[in-house]
C-alpha positions in Angstrom: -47.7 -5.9 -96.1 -44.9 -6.5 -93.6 -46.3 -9.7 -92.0 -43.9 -11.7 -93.9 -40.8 -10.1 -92.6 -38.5 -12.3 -95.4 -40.1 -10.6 -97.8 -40.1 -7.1 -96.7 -36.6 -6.6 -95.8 -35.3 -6.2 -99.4 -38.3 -3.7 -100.0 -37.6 -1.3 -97.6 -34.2 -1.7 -98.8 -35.1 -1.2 -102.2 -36.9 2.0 -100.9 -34.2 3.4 -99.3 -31.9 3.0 -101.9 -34.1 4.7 -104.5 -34.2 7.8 -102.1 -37.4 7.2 -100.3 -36.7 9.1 -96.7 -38.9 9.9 -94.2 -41.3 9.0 -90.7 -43.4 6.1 -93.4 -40.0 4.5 -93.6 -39.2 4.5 -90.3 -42.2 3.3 -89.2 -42.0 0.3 -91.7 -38.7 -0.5 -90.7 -39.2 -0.1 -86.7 -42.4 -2.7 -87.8 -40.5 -5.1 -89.1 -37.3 -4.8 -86.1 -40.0 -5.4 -83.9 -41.8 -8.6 -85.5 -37.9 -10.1 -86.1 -38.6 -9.5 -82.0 -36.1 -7.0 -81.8 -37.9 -4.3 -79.6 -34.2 -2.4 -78.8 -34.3 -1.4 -82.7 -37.6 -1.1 -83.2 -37.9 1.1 -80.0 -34.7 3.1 -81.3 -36.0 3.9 -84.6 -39.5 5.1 -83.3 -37.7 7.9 -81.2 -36.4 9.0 -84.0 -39.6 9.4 -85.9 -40.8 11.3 -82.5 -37.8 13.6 -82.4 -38.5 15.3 -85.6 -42.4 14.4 -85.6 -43.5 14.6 -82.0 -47.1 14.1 -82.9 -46.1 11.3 -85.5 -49.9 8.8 -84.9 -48.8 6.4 -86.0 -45.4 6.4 -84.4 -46.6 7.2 -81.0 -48.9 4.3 -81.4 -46.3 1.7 -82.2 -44.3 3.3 -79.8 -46.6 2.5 -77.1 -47.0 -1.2 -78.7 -43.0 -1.8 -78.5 -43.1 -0.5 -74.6 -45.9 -2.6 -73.4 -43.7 -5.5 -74.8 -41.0 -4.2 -73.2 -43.0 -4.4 -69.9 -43.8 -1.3 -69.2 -47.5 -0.5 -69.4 -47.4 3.2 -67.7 -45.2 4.4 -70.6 -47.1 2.5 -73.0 -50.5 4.1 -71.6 -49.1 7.7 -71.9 -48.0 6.8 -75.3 -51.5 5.4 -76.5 -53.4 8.4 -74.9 -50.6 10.7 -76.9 -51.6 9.0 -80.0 -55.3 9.4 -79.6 -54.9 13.0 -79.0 -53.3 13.0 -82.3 -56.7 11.8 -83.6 -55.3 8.0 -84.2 -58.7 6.3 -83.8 -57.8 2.7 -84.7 -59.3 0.0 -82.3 -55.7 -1.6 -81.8 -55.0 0.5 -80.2 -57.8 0.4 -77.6 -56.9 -3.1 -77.6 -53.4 -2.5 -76.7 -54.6 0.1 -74.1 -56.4 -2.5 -72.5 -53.7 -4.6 -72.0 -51.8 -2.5 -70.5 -54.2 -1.4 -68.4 -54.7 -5.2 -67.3 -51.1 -5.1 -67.0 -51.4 -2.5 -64.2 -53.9 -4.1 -62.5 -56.8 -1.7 -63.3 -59.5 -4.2 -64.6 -62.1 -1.7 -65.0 -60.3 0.8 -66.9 -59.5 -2.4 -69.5 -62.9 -3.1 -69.8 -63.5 0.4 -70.6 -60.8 0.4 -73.7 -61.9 -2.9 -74.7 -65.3 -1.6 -75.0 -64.1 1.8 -76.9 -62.4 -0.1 -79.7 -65.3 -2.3 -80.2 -67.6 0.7 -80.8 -64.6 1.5 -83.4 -64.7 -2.4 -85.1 -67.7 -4.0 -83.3 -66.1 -8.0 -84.1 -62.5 -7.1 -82.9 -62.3 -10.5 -81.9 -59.2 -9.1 -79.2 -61.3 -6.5 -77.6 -63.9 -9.1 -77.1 -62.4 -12.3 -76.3 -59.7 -10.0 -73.4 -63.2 -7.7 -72.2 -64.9 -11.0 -71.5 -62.3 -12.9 -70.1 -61.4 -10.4 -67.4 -65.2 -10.2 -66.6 -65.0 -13.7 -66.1 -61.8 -13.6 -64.0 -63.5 -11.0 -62.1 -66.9 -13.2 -61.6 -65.1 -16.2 -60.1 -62.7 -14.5 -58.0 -65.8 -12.4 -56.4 -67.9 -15.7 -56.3 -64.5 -17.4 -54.7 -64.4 -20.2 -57.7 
């Protein structure tokens, strides 16, 4: 688990050191550049993975994560559809999707990957709380609340 960034450093050290090579790595370590918030790195590493495994799933679909934190949701949409043609079918990433669909102001197409990722994980409480949340946003404004 890299959620405890402190901790995974020295193991994807460790890793390396022993010989351990590959896009599993890179992906680990682009994970944890990116929760230390250092997208450039992350970002970096990721087109790595990409150059020698263009259809990497699980790279193209942190990819697309690091570039809508960037602030750049087209990029980050054509990386997310690139990973689901891979046949990545995780509901993040849905999630994701829809926020960077929200992003560029297309409501309706956010409400759309909302509702795909919660026929993936029907109580993905993101894909829920954003779908209704815009609907709500969406209500008022068209009521003029």
């Amino acid at each position: 688990d890299l959620g405890d960034t402190d901790a995974a450093a020295p193991l994807l050290d460790a890793a390396q050191a022993a010989g351990a090579r590959g896009a599993r790595l890179d992906v680990a370590r682009a994970r944890l550049a990116f929760l230390r918030g250092d997208l450039a790195a992350a970002a970096e590493l990721l087109d790595e993975v990409l150059l020698y495994e263009p259809r990497h799933a699980d790279a193209l679909a942190f990819r697309a994560a690091v570039t809508m934190s960037q602030g750049r949701p087209d990029e980050a949409l054509a990386l997310a559809e690139r990973a689901i043609a891979s046949g990545y079918g995780k509901a993040w990433l849905r999630v994701m999707m829809g926020v960077a669909f929200l992003h560029a102001r297309r409501d309706a197409q956010a409400i759309a990957a909302w509702a795909a990722a919660l026929q993936i994980e029907p109580d993905d409480v993101h894909a829920l709380g954003n779908s209704l949340e815009v609907r709500l946003k969406n209500i008022l404004k068209a009521s003029n609340l």
